[in-house]
C-alpha positions as CSV (number, residue, x, y, z in Angstrom):
1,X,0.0,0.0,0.0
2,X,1.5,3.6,-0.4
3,X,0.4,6.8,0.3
4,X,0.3,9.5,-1.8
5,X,2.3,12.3,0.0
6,X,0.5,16.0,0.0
7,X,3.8,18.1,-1.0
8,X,1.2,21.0,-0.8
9,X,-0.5,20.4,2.4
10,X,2.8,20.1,4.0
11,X,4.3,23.3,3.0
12,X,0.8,25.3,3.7
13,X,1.0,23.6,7.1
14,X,4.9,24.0,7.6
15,X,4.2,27.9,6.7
16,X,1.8,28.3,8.6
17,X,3.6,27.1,12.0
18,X,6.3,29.2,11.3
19,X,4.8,32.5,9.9
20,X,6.8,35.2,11.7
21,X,5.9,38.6,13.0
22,X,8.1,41.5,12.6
23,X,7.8,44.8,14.5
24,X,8.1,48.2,13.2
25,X,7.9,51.1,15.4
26,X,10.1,54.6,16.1
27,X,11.9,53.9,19.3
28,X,12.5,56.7,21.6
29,X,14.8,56.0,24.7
30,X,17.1,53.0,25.9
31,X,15.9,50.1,23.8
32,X,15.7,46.6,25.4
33,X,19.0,45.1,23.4
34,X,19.7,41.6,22.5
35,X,22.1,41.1,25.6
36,X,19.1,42.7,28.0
37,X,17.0,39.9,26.3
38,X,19.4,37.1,26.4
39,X,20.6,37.5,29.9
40,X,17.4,37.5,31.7
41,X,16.0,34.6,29.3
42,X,12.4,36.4,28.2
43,X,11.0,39.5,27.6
44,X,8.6,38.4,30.2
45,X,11.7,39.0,32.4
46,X,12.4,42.4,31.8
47,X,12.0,45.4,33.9
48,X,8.7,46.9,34.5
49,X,9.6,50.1,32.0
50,X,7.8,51.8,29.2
51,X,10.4,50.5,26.4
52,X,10.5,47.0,27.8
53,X,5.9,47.0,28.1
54,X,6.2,48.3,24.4
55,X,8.2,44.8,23.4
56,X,5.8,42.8,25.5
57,X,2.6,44.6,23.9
58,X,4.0,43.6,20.5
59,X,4.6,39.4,22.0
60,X,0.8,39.8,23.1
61,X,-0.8,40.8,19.6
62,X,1.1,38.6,18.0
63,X,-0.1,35.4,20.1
64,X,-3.1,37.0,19.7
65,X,-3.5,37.4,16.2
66,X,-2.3,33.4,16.3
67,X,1.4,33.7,15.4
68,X,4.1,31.6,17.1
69,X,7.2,33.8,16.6
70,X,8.1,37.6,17.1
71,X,10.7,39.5,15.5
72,X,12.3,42.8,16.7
73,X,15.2,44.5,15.2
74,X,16.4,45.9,18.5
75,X,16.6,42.3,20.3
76,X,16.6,39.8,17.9
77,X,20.1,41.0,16.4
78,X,23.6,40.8,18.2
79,X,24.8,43.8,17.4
80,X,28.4,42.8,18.4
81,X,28.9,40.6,16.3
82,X,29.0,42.5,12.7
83,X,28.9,40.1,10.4
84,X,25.7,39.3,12.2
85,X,25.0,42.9,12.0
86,X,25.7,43.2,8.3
87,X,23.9,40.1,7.1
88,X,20.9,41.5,9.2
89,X,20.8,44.8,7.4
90,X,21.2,43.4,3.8
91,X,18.5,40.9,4.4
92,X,16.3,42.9,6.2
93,X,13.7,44.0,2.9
94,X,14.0,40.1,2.2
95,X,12.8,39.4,6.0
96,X,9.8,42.2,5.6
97,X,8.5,40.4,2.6
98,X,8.5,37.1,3.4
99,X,6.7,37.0,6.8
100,X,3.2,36.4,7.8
101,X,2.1,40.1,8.9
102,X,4.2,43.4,10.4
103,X,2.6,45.5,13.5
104,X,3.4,48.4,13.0
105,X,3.0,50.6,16.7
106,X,2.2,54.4,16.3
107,X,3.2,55.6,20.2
108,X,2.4,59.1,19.3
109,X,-1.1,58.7,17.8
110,X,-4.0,59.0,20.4
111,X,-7.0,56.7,20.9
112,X,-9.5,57.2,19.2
113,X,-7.4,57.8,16.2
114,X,-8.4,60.0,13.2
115,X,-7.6,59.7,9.5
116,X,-4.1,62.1,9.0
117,X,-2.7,61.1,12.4
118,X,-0.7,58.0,10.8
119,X,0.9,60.3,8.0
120,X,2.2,63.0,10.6
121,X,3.4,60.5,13.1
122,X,6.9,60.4,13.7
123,X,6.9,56.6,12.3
124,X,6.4,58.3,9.2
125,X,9.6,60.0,9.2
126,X,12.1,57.2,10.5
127,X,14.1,55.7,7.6
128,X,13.6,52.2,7.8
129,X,10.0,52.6,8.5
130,X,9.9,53.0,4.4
131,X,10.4,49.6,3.5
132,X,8.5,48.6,6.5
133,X,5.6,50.2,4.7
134,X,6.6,48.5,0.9
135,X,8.0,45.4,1.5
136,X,5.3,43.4,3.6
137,X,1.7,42.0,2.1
138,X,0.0,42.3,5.3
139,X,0.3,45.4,8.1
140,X,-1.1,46.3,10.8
141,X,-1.2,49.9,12.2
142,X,-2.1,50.7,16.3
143,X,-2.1,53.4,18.4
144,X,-1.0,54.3,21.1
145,X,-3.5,51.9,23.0
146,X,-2.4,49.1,20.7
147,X,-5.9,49.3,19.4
148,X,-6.6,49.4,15.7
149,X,-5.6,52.4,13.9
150,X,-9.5,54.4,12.8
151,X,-11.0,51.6,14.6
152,X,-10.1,49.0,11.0
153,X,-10.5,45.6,11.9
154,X,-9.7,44.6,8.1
155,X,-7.2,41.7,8.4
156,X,-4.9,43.3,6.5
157,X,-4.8,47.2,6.6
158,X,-3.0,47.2,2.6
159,X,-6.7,46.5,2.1
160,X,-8.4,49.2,3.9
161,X,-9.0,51.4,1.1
162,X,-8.8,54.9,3.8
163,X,-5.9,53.9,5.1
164,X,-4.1,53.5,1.6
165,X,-5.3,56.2,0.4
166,X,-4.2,58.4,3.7
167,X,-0.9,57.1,2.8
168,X,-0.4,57.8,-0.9
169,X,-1.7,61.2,-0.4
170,X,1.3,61.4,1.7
171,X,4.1,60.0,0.3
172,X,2.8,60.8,-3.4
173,X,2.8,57.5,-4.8
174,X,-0.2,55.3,-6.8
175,X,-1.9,53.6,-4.0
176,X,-1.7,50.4,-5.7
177,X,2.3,50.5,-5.4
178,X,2.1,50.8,-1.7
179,X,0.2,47.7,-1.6
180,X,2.0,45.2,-4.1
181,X,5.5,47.3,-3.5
182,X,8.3,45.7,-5.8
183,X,11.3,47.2,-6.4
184,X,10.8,47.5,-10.1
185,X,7.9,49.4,-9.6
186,X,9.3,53.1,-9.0
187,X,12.1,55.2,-11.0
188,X,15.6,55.8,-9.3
189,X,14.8,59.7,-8.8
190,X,11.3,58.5,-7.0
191,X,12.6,56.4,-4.2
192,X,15.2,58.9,-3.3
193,X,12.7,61.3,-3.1
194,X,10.8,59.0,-1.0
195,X,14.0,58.2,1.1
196,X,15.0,62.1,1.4
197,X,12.5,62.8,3.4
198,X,12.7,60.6,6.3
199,X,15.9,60.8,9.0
200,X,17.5,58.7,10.9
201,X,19.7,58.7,14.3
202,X,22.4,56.8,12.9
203,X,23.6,58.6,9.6
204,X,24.4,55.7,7.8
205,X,20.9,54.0,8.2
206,X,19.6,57.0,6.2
207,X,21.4,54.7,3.4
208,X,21.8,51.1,4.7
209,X,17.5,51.1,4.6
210,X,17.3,51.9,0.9
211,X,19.7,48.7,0.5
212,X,16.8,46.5,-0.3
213,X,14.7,48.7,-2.2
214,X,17.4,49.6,-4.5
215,X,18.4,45.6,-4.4
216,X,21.7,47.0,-3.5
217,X,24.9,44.9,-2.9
218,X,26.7,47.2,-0.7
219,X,28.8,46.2,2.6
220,X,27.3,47.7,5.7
221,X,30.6,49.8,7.4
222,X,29.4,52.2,10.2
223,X,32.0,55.1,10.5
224,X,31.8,56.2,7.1
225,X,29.4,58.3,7.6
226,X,28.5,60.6,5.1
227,X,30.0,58.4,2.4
228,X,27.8,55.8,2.9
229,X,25.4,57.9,0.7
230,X,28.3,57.7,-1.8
231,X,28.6,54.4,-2.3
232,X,25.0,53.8,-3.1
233,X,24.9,56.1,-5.3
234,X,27.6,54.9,-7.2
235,X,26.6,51.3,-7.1
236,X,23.3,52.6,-8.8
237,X,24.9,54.6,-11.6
238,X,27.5,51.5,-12.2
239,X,24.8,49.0,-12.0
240,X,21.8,50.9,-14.2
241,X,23.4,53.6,-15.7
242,X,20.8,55.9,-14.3
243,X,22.7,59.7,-14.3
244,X,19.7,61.1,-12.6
245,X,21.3,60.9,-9.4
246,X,23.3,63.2,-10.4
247,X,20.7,65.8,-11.0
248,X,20.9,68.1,-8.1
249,X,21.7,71.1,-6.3
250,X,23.7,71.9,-3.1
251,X,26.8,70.7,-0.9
252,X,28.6,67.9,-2.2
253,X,30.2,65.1,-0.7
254,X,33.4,64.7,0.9
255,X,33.1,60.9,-1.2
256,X,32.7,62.4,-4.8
257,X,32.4,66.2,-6.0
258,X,29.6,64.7,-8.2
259,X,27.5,63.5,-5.0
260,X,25.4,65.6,-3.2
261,X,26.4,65.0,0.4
262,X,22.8,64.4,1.9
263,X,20.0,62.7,0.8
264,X,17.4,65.0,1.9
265,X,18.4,67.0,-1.5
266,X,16.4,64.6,-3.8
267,X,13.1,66.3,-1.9
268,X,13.4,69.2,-4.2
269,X,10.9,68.7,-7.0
270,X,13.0,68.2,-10.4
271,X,12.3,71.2,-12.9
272,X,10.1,70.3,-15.7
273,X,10.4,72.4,-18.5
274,X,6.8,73.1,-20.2
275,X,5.9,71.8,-23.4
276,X,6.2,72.7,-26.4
277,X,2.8,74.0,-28.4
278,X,2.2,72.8,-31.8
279,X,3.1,76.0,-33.8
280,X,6.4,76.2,-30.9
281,X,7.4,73.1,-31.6
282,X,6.8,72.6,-35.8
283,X,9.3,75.8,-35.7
284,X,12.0,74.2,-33.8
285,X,11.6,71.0,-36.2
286,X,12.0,73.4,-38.9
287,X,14.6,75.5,-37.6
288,X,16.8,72.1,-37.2
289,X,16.0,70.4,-41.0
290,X,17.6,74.1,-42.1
291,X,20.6,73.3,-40.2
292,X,21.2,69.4,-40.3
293,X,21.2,67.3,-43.5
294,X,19.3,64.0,-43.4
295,X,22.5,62.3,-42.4
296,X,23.9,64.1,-39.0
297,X,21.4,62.7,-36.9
298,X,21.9,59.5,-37.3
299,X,25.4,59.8,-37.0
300,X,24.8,61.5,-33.7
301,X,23.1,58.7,-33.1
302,X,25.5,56.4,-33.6
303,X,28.0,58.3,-31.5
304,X,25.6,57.9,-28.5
305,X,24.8,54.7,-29.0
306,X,28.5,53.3,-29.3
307,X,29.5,55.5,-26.0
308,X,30.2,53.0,-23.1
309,X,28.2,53.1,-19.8
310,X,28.3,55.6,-17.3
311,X,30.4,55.0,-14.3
312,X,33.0,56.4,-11.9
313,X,36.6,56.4,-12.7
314,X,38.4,55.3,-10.2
């Protein structure tokens, strides 16, 4: 006798035992650390302190919601050990979109909450709360009360149409993206303007959380700095030959004349030249058949077309 083996049922049942929960939040304070976790065995252990109730609140929904394992940045990484650290930080968009749900704590928003207090929250301007936002298929906003953010008991808020909506408005992108977020699915100029304008306390995780959404393959080094920016950059014109990040206006960098030296630059709105009217533009076509034989553009052409990819000499 044999039995036929369910390869189907098993990996629905396997995924479902193991679906993890990742927390996204804006801490404020002395965060509860791997090592404050590790030595006193449980987070059920800790001290009775705001910080510490704030990791327990986020263990509580999650049994709650039926989930077996919690993720948080802050004590689920040794931070000691860097190439811990570093692998953590290049897979962490990987991590977001492969789990079973993100709770995503808003400490500053008040209960009852009303629609525009999630989009001037100060989660809203923390840097890795931006692929927090994209990468996941299912989120779940509270407030301060760790009660459902407008009330929405929608199991997943990417489908609560308000909420979305609240959102795009915000960050100016197509609601859709927010909710199906891939990579692909935005320009280089548009997710550094997204990026510019959040901040972050660290200066180089204004860079190392765009590492993901640019499917970037740069090494994590704190004590760079400002050049962390740099490399990015780089790495983007190397790797798609996009110039448009070089398209701006203010200090440099210390890394490369040719890079600004913040991010928060790409916030200025790119100038968009108006467009031509019909009469406007038949001139200008005119103007350049008096001046060009039928030849020269295709050789110029040719010239750009045989030019080799952009990148940095070095």
């Amino acid at each position: 006798m044999t039995t036929e083996i369910d390869n189907e049922w098993i990996l629905r049942v396997i995924t479902s035992f193991f679906g993890y929960v990742m927390f996204s939040h804006a801490w404020q304070g002395n965060k509860p650390s791997f090592e404050d976790v590790n030595a006193v065995k449980s987070v059920w252990n800790l001290s009775n302190e705001p910080l510490n109730n704030k990791l327990r609140n986020f263990c509580e929904e999650t049994c709650r919601l039926g989930y077996n394992w919690a993720w948080s940045d802050t004590c689920c990484i040794d931070k000691s050990t860097s190439s811990v650290l570093n692998q953590s930080l290049t897979s962490m968009y990987k991590w977001y979109a492969n789990l079973a749900a993100t709770l995503i704590f808003l400490a500053g928003v008040t209960h009852l909450s009303r629609p525009g207090d999630l989009t001037s929250s100060l989660w809203m301007t923390c840097a890795w709360t931006l692929q927090e936002l994209l990468s996941p298929k299912v989120i779940f906003f509270y407030d301060c009360k760790w009660k459902p953010y407008l009330g929405n008991i929608v199991p997943n808020h990417k489908e609560s149409p308000e909420i979305m909506q609240e959102l795009a408005d915000a960050i100016k992108i197509l609601r859709g993206t927010i909710i199906t977020f891939s990579p692909d699915d935005l320009g280089v100029h548009e997710k550094l303007r997204l990026a510019s304008t959040c901040s972050a306390t660290v200066e180089e995780d204004a860079t190392y959380s765009l590492i993901g959404i640019f499917k970037s393959d740069i090494r994590p080094h704190y004590g760079e700095g400002s050049d962390a920016i740099g490399h990015l950059l780089e790495e983007i014109v190397a790797c798609t030959g996009e110039v448009v990040v070089l398209a701006w206006s203010g200090k440099s960098s210390s890394y490369n004349s040719c890079l600004l030296a913040s991010i928060s630059i790409y916030s200025q709105i790119p100038h968009n030249p108006p467009p031509l009217e019909g009469k406007e533009m038949e001139k200008c076509i005119d103007e350049l058949h008096d001046k060009l034989t039928w030849q020269e553009p295709q050789i110029i052409y040719n010239r750009i077309n045989r030019l080799s990819p952009t990148h940095f000499a070095t």
